[in-house]
ZADO-1210 file (C-alpha; in nm, 4 decimals, padded with zeros to 6 digits):
<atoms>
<atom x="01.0049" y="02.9326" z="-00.1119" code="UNK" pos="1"/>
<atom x="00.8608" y="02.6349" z="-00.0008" code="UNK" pos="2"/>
<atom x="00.6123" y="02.6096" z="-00.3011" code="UNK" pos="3"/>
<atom x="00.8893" y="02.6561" z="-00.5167" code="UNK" pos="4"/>
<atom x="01.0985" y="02.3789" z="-00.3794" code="UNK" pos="5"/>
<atom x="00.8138" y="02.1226" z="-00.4209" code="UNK" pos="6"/>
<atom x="00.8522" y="02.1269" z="-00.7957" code="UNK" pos="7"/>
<atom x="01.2312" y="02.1945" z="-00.8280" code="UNK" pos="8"/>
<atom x="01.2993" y="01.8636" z="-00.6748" code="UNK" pos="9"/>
<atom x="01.1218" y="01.6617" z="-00.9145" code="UNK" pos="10"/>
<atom x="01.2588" y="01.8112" z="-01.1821" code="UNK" pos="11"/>
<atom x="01.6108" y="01.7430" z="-01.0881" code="UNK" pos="12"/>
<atom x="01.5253" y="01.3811" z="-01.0122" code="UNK" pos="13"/>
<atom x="01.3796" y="01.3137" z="-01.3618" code="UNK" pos="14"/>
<atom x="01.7288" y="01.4922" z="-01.5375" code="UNK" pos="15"/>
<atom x="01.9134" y="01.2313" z="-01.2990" code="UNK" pos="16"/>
<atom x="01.7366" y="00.9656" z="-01.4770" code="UNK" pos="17"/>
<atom x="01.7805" y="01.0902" z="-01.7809" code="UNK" pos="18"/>
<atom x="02.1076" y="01.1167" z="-01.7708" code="UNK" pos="19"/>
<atom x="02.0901" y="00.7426" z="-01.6247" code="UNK" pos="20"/>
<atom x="01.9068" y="00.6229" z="-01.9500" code="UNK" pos="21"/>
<atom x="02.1438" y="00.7722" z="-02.2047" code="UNK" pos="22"/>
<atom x="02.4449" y="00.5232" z="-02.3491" code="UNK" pos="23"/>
<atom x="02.7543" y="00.6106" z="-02.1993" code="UNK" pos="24"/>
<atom x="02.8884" y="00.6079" z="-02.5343" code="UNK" pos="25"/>
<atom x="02.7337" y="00.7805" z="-02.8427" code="UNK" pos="26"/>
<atom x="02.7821" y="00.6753" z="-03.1704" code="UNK" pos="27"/>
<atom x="03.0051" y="00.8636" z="-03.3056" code="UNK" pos="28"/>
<atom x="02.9273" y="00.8194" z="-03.7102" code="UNK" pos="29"/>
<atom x="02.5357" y="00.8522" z="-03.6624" code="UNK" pos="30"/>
<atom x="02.4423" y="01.2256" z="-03.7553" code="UNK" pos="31"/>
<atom x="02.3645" y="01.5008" z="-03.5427" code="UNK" pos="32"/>
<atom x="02.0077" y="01.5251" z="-03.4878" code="UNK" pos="33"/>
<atom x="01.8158" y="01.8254" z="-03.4613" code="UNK" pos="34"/>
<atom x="01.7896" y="01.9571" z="-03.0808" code="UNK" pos="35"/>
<atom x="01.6002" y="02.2760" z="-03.1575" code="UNK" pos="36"/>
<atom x="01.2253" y="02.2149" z="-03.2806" code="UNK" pos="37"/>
<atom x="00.8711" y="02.3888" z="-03.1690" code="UNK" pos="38"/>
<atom x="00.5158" y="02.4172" z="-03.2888" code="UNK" pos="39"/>
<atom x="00.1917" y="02.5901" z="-03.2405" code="UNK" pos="40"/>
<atom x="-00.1736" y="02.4500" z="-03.2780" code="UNK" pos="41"/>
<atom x="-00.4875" y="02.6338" z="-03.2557" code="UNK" pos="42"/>
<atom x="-00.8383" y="02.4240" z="-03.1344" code="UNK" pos="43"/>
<atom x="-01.1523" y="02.5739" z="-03.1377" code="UNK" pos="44"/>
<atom x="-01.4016" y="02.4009" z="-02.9775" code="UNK" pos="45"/>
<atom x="-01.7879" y="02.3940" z="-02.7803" code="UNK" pos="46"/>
<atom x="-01.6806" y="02.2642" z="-02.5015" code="UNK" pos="47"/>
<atom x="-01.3876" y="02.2434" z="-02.2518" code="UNK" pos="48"/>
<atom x="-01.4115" y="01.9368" z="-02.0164" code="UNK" pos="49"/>
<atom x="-01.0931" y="01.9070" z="-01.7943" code="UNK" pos="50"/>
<atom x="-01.0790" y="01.5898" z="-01.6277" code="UNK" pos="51"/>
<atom x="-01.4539" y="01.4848" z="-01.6489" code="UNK" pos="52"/>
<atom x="-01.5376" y="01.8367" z="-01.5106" code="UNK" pos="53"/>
<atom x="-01.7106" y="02.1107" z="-01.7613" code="UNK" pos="54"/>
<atom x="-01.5870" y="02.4102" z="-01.7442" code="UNK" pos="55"/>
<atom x="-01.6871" y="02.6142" z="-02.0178" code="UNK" pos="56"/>
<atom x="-02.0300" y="02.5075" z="-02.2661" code="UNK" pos="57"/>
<atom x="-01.9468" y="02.7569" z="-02.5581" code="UNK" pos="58"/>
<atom x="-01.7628" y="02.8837" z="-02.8285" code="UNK" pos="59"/>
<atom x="-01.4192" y="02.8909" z="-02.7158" code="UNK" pos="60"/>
<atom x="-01.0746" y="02.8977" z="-02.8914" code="UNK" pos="61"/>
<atom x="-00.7368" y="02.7098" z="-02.7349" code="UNK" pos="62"/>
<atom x="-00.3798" y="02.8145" z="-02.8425" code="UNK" pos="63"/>
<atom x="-00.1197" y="02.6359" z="-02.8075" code="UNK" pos="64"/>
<atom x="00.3020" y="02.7324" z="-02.8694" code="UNK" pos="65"/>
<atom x="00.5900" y="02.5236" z="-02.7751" code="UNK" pos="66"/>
<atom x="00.9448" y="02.4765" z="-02.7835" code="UNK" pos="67"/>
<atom x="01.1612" y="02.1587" z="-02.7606" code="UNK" pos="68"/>
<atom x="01.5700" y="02.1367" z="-02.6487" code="UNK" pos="69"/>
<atom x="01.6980" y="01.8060" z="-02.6710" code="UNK" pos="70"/>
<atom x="01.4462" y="01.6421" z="-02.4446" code="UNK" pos="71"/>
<atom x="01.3053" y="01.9654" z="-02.2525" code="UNK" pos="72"/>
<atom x="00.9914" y="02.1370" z="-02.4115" code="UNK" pos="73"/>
<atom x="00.8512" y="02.4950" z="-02.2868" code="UNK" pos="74"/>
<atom x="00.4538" y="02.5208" z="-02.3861" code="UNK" pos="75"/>
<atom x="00.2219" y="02.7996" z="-02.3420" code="UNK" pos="76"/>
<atom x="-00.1350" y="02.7046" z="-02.3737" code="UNK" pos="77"/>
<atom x="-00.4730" y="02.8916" z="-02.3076" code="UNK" pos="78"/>
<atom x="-00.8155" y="02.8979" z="-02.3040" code="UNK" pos="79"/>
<atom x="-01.0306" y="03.2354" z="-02.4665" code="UNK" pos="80"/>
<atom x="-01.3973" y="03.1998" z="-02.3756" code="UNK" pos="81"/>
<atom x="-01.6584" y="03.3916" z="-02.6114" code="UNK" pos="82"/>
<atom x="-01.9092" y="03.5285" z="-02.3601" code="UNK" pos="83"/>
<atom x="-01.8784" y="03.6616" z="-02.0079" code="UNK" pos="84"/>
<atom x="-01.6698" y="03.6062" z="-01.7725" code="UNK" pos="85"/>
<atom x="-01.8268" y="03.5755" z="-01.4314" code="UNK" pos="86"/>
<atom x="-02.0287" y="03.2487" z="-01.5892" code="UNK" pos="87"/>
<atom x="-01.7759" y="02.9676" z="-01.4887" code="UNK" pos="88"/>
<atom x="-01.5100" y="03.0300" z="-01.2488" code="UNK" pos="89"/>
<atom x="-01.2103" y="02.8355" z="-01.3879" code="UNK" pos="90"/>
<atom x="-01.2981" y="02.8435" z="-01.7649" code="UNK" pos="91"/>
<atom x="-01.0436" y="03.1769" z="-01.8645" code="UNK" pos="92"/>
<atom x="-00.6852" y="03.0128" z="-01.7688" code="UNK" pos="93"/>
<atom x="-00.2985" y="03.0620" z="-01.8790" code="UNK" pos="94"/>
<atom x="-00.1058" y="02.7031" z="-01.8250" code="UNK" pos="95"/>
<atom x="00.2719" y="02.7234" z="-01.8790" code="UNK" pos="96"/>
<atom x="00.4414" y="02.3953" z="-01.9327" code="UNK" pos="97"/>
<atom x="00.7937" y="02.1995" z="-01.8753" code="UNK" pos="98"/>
<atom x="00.8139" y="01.8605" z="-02.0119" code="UNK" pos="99"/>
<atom x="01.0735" y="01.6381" z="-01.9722" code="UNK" pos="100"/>
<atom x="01.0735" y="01.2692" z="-02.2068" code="UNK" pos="101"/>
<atom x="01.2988" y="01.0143" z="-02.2440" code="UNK" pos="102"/>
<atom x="01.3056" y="00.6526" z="-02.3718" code="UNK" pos="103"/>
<atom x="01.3564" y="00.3594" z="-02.1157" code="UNK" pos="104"/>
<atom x="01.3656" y="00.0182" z="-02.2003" code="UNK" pos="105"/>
<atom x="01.0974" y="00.0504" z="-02.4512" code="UNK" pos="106"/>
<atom x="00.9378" y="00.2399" z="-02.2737" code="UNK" pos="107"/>
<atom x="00.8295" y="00.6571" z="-02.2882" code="UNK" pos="108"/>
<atom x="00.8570" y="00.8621" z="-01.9801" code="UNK" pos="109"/>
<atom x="00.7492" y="01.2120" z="-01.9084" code="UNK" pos="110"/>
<atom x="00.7308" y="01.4337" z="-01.6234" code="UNK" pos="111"/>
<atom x="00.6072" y="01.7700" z="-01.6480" code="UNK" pos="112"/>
<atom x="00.5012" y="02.0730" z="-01.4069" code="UNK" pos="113"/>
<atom x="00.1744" y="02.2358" z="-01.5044" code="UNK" pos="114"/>
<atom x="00.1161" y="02.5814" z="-01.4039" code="UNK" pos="115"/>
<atom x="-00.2169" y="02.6918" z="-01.3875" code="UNK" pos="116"/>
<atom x="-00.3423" y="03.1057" z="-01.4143" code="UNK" pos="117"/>
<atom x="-00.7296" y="03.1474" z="-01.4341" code="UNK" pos="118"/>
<atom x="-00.7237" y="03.5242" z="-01.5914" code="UNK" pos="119"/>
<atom x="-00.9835" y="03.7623" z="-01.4515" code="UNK" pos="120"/>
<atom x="-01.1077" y="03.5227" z="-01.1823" code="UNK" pos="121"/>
<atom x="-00.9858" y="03.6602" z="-00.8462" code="UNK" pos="122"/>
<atom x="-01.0943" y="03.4426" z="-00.5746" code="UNK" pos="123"/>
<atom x="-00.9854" y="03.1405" z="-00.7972" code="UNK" pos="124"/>
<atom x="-00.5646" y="03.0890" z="-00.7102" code="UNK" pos="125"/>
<atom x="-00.3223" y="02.9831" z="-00.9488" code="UNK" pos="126"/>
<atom x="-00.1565" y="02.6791" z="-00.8819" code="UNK" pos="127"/>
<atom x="00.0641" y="02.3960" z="-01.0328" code="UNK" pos="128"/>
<atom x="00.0714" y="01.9859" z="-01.0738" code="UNK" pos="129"/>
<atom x="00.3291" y="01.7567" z="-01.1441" code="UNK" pos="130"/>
<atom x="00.2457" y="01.4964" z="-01.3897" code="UNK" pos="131"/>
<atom x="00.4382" y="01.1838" z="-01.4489" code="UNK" pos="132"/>
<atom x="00.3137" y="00.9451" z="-01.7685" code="UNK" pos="133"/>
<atom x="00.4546" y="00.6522" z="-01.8533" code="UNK" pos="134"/>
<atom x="00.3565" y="00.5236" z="-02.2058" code="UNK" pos="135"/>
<atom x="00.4427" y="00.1649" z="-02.3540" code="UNK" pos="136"/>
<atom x="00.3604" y="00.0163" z="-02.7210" code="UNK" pos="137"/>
<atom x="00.1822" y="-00.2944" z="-02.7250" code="UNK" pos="138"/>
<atom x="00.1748" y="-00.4067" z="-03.1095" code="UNK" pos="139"/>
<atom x="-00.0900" y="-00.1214" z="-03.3160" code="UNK" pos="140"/>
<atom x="-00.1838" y="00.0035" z="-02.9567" code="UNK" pos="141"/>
<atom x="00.0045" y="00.2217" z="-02.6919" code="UNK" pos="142"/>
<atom x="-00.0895" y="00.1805" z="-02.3082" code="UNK" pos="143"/>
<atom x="-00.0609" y="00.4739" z="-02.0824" code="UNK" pos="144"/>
<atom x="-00.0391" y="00.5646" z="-01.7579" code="UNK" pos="145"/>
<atom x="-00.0189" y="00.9024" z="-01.5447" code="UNK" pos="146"/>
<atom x="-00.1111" y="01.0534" z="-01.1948" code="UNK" pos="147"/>
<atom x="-00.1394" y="01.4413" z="-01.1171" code="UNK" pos="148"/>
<atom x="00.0002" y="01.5997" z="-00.7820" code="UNK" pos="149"/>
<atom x="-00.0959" y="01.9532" z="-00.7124" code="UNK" pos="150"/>
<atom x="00.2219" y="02.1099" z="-00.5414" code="UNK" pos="151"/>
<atom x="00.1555" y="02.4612" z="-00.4920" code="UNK" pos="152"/>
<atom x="-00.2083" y="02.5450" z="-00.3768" code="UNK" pos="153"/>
<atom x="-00.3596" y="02.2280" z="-00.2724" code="UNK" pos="154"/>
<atom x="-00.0925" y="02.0296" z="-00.1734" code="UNK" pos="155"/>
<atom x="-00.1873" y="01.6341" z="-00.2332" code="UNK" pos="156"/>
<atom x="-00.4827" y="01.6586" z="-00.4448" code="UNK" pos="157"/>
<atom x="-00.3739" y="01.3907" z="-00.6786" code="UNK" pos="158"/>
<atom x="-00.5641" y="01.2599" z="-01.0332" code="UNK" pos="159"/>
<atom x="-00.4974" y="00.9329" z="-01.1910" code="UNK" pos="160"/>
<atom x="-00.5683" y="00.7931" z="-01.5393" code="UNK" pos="161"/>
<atom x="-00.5372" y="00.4972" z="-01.7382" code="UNK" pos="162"/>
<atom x="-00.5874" y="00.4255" z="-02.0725" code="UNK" pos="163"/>
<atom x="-00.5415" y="00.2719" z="-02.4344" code="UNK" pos="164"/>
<atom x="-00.4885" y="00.4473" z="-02.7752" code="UNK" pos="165"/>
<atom x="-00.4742" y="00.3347" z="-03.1276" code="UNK" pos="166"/>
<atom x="-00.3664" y="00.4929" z="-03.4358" code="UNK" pos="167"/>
<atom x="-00.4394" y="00.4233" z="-03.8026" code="UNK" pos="168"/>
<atom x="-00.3516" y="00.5244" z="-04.1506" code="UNK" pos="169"/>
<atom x="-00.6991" y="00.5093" z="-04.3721" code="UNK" pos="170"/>
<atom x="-00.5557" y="00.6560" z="-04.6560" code="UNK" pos="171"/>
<atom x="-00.2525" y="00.8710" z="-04.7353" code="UNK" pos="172"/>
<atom x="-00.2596" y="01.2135" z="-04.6359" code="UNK" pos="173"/>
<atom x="-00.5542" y="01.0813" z="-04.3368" code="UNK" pos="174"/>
<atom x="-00.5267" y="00.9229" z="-04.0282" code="UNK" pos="175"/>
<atom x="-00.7519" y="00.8020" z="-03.7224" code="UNK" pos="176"/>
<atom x="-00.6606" y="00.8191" z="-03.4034" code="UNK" pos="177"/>
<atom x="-00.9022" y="00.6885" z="-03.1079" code="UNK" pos="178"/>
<atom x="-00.8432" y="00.6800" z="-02.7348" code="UNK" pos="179"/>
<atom x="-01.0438" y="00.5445" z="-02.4075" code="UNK" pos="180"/>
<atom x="-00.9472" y="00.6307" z="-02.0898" code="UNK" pos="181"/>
<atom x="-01.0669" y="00.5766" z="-01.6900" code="UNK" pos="182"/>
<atom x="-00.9921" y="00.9091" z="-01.4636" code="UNK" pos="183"/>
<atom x="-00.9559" y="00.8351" z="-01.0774" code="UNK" pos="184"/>
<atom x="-00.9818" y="01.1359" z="-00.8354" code="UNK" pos="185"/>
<atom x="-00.8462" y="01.0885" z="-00.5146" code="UNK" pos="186"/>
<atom x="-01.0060" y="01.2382" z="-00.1671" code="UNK" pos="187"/>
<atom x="-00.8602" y="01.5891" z="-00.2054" code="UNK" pos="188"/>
<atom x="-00.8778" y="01.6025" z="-00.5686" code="UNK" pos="189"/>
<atom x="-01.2512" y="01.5670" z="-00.5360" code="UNK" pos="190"/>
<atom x="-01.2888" y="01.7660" z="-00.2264" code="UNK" pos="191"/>
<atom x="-01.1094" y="02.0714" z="-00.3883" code="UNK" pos="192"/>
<atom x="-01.2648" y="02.0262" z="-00.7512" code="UNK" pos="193"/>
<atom x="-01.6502" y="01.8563" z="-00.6433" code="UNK" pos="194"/>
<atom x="-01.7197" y="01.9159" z="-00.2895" code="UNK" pos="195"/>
<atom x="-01.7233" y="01.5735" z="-00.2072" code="UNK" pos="196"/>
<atom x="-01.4501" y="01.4667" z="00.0419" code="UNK" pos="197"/>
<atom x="-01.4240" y="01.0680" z="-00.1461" code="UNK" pos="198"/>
<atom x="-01.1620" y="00.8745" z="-00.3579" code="UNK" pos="199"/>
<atom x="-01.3791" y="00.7391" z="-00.6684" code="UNK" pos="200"/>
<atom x="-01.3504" y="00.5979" z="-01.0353" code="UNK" pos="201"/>
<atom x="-01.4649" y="00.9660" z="-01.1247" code="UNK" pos="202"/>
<atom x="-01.5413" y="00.9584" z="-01.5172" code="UNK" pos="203"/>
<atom x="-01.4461" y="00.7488" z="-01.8302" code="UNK" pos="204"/>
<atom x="-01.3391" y="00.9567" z="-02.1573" code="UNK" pos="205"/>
<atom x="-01.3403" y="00.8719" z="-02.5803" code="UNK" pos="206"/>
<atom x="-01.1916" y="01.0894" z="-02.8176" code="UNK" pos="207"/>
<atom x="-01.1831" y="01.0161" z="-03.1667" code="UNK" pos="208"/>
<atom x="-00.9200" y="01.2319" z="-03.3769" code="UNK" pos="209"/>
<atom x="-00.9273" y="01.2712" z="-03.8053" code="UNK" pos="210"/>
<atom x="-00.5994" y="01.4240" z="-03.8650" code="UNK" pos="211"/>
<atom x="-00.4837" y="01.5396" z="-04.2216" code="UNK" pos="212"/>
<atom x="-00.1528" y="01.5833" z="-04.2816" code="UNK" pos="213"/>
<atom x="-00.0663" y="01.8840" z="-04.5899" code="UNK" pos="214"/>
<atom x="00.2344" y="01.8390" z="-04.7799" code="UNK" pos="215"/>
<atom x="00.3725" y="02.2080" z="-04.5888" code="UNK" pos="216"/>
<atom x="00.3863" y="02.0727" z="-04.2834" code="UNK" pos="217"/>
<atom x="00.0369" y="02.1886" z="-04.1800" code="UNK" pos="218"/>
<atom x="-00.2081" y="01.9671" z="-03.9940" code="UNK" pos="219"/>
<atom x="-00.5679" y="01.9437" z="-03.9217" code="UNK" pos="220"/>
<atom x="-00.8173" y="01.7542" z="-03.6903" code="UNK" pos="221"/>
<atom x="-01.1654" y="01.7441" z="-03.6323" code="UNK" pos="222"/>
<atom x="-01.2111" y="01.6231" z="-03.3156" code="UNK" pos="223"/>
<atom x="-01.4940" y="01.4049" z="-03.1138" code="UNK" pos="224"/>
<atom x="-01.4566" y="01.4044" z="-02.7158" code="UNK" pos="225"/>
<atom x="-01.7294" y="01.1792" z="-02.4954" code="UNK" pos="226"/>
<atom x="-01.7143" y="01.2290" z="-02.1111" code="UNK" pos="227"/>
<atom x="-01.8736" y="01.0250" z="-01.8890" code="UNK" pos="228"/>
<atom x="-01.9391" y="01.0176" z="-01.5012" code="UNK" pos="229"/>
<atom x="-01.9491" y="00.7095" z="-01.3379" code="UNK" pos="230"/>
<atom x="-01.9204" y="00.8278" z="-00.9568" code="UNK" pos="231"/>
<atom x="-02.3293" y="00.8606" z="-00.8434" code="UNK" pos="232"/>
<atom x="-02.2190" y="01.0767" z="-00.5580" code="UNK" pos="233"/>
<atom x="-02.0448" y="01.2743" z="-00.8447" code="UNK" pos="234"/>
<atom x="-02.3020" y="01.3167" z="-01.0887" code="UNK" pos="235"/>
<atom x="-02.4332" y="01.6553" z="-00.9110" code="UNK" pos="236"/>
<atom x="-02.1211" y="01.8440" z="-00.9200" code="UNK" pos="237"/>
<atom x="-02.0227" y="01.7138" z="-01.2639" code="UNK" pos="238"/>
<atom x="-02.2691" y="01.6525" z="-01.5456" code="UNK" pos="239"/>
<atom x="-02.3499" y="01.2936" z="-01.5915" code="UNK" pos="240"/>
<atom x="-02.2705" y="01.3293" z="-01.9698" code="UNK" pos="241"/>
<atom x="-02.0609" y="01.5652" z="-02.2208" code="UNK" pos="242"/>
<atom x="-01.9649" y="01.5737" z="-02.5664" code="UNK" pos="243"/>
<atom x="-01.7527" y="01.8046" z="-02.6814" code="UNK" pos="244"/>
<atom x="-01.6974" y="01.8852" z="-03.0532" code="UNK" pos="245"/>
<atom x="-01.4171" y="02.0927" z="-03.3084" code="UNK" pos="246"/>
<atom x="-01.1255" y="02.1381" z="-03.4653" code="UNK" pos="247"/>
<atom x="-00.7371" y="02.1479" z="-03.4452" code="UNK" pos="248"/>
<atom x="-00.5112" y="02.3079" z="-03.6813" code="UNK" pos="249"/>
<atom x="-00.1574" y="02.3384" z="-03.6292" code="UNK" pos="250"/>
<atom x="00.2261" y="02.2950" z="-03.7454" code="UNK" pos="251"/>
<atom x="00.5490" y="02.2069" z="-03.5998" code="UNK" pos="252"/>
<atom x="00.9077" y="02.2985" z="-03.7438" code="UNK" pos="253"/>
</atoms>
């Protein structure tokens, strides 16, 4: 009951501010916009790094469904490894998803709780995060910012990151999309996750994005993802370098 309460509460603060952000008076001649819409995407991929950590070096496929009301969305996404099971201990998993965004002052706010299942792995809990990001537009680039709390199993374990993104149309139906970002684990976070009991600037990340956009709706990415450790006391639990490699295809309605 506890547990439970740790991620009710922040989800009842970020409605209240919601509802704070929202004109007290709508417009009454603008149309009614859509307040039902979802999508699914399907990645398949070599690798699966997860905050600077790999957890899976192999052929590996990544669904993804959601569903969006007004500014809630519900998202299932997994991971479905190709090989054995008992090689990695967190690589089979089952996250289900609540988002809540909103627009303040320019701004884009979300706040989500993550929960995590690992499927077949025992002696490896489920557990949940909440994850704020805050996003803001700065001319052809967007800054973001977001930090991780674990609420359920290890309580505290918090992750930070930081980062810039830019997005470009090359030439109609293709764009380019290119991110860098700097991931912070904090004392718990790298206790539960490493085995080393230390706050540090864990890893920096790159991923470059081609997406083509089909005239049914339909899109699809190849994908490039660089991972980077820049923690020495971390480069033993986490491999100094990863790349990871594929393709997204997916739709939304």
């Amino acid at each position: 009951m506890r547990k439970t309460a740790f991620w009710v509460l922040p989800l009842v603060l970020i409605l209240a501010l919601d509802a704070g952000a929202v004109p007290a008076e709508a417009d009454s001649s603008s149309e009614e916009e859509a307040v039902l819409s979802g999508g699914w995407e399907l990645t398949a991929g070599d690798n699966y790094i997860w905050r600077g950590i790999p957890c899976y070096e192999n052929l590996l496929f990544q669904p993804d469904v959601w569903l969006t009301y007004k500014s809630l969305t519900l998202e299932v996404w997994s991971t479905m490894t190709t090989s054995e099971k008992d090689i990695s201990p967190r690589r089979q998993e089952l996250n289900y998803i609540l988002t809540h965004e909103f627009e303040l002052k320019g701004m884009t706010i979300q706040n989500a709780f993550y929960y995590y299942h690992y499927i077949h792995q025992p002696g490896v809990p489920s557990t949940g995060e909440w994850i704020g990001t805050v996003e803001v537009p700065v001319g052809s680039f967007s800054l973001t910012a977001s930090v991780a709390v674990d609420v359920v199993e290890y309580p505290g374990a918090a992750y930070m990151e930081q980062g810039v993104s830019f997005e470009k149309e090359l030439r109609p139906p293709v764009s380019l999309s290119s991110s860098l970002k700097l991931g912070t684990g904090f004392s718990k976070f790298n206790e539960t996750y490493a085995g080393i009991s230390r706050s540090a600037v864990n890893a920096a990340f790159w991923e470059n994005r081609l997406t083509w956009s089909m005239e049914n709706g339909l899109t699809i990415q190849p994908y490039l993802l660089l991972s980077k450790t820049l923690d020495n006391r971390l480069k033993d639990a986490f491999n100094s370098r990863n790349t990871g490699f594929g393709l997204t295809v997916g739709m939304e309605y």
